[in-house]
C-alpha positions in Angstrom: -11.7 -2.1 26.7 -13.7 -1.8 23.6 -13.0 0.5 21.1 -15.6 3.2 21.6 -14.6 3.4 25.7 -11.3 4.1 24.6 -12.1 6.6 22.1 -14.5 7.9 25.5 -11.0 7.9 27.2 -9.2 9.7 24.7 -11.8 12.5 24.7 -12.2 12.7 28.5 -8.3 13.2 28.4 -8.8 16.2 25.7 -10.9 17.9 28.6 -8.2 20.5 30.2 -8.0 23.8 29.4 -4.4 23.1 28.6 -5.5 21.1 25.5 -6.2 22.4 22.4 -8.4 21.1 18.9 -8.7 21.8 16.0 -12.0 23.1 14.7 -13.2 20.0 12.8 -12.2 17.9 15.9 -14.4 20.3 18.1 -17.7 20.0 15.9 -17.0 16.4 15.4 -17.3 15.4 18.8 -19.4 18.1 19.9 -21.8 16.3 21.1 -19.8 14.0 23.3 -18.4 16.7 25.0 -20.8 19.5 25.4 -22.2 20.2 28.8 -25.2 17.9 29.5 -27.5 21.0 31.4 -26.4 24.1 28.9 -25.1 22.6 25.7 -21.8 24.6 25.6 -19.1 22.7 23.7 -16.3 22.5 26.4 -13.6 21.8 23.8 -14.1 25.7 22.5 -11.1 27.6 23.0 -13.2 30.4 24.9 -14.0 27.7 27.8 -11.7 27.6 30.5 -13.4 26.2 33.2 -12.9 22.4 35.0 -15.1 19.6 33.3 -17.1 17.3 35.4 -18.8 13.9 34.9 -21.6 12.0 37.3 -19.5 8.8 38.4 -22.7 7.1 38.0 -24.2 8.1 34.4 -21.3 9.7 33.0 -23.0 12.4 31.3 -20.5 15.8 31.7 -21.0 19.2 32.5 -19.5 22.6 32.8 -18.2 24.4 35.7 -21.2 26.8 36.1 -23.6 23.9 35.5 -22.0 21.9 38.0 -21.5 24.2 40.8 -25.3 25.0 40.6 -26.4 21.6 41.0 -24.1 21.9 44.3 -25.9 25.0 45.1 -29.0 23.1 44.7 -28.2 20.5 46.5 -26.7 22.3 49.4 -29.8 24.5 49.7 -31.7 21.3 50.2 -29.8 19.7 52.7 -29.9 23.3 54.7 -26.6 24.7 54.1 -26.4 28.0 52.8 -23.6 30.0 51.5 
């Protein structure tokens, strides 16, 4: 592994809502770690939800985001909750 995928790997493991960083670490890697769909910076304190990444692009996004794209693509496949 190159340096950056484990810096990647380091981050990803950050992603619990058991962790906690400090403020300069948040805005730091903000960007790395902010949900790809609404922006919101899932290393805040205030966000307690799961984290998700696509297995094929990588990008990641929040709970909410996440569980719409489900929605949407149940709804398209005919399934309705």
């Amino acid at each position: 592994m190159n340096e950056d995928e484990i810096r990647k790997e380091r981050i990803r493991g950050l992603l619990t809502p058991d962790v906690l960083v400090c403020k300069d670490c948040r805005e730091k890697y903000k960007e790395e770690v902010s949900c790809s769909s609404c922006g919101i910076n899932m290393l805040d304190p205030g966000y307690k939800g799961m984290v998700y990444e696509c297995p094929i692009c990588g990008k990641l996004y929040c709970e909410n985001c996440w569980k719409k794209a489900e929605g949407v693509k149940q709804e398209s496949k005919g399934i309705f909750h």
